[in-house]
N, C-alpha and C positions, 0 to 999 in steps of 0.2 A: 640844195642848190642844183642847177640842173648843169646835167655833162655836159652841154654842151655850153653851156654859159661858162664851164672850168674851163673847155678845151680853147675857147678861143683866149684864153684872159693867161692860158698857161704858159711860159716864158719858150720864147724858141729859143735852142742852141742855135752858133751859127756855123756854116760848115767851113770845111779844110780851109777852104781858097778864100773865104770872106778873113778868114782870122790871119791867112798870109799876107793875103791885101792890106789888112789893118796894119799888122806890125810893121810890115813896109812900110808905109806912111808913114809912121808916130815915126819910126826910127828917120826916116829922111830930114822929118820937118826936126827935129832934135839933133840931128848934124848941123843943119844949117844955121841952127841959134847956137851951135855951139863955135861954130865961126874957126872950125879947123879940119885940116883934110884928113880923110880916113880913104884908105884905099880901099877898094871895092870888094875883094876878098875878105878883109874884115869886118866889111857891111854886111856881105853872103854871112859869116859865119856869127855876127850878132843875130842877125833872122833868123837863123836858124834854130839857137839857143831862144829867142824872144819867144818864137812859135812854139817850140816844143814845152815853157813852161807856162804860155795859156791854154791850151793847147790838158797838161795836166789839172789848171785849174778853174777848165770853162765852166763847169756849175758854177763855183762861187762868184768868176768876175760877173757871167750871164745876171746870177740874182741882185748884183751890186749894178750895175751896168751904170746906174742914172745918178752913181754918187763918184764923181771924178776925184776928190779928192781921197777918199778912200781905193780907190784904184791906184792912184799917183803914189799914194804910200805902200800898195801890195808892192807895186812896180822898182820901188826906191828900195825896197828892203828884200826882195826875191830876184828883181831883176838888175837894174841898177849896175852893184857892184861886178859881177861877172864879165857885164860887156866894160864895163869902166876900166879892168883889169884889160880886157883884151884888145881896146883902144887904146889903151894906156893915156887914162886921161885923171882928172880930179873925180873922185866919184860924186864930191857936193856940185861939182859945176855940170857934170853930166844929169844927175838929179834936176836942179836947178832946170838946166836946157828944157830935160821931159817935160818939166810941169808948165815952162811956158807955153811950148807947144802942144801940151794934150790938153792944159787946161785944167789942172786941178792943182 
């Protein structure tokens, strides 16, 4: 096969600021279906936990990217429970909220 035929077809990572941007989002649109208030400093400090655990598992989401419901379940089962805990919320209804809003 030719390199360059590999090089354009080979998956890019995305950098710092695009995976901040992302978890920002998901986590926004997933507050607001979840139809309850979270103060702002525990939004900062979900993002920050969010980020740093794709962040360690950008290869695999990167290679999954195009399969949301396999993400929604990395998400439910690594990520999930810790911010559930630190919203102090249902982890099924936070769950639940993610997947209306990501989409898987």
């Amino acid at each position: 096969m030719n390199p360059l035929h590999q090089q354009k077809h080979a998956p890019e990572y995305p950098t710092a600021r695009k995976i901040r941007r992302t978890c920002n989002k998901e986590l926004y649109r997933t507050i607001k279906r979840l139809n309850k208030y979270i103060a702002p400093e525990l939004v900062e400090q979900a993002e920050k936990l969010y980020f740093k655990k794709v962040a360690l598992n950008v290869q695999w989401i990167s290679e999954n990217s195009s399969n949301r419901k396999l993400l929604s379940d990395w998400w439910e089962e690594h990520v999930g429970p810790d911010i559930a805990e630190l919203w102090q919320v249902e982890p099924s209804a936070l769950s639940k909220a993610f997947r209306d809003a990501f989409g898987g």
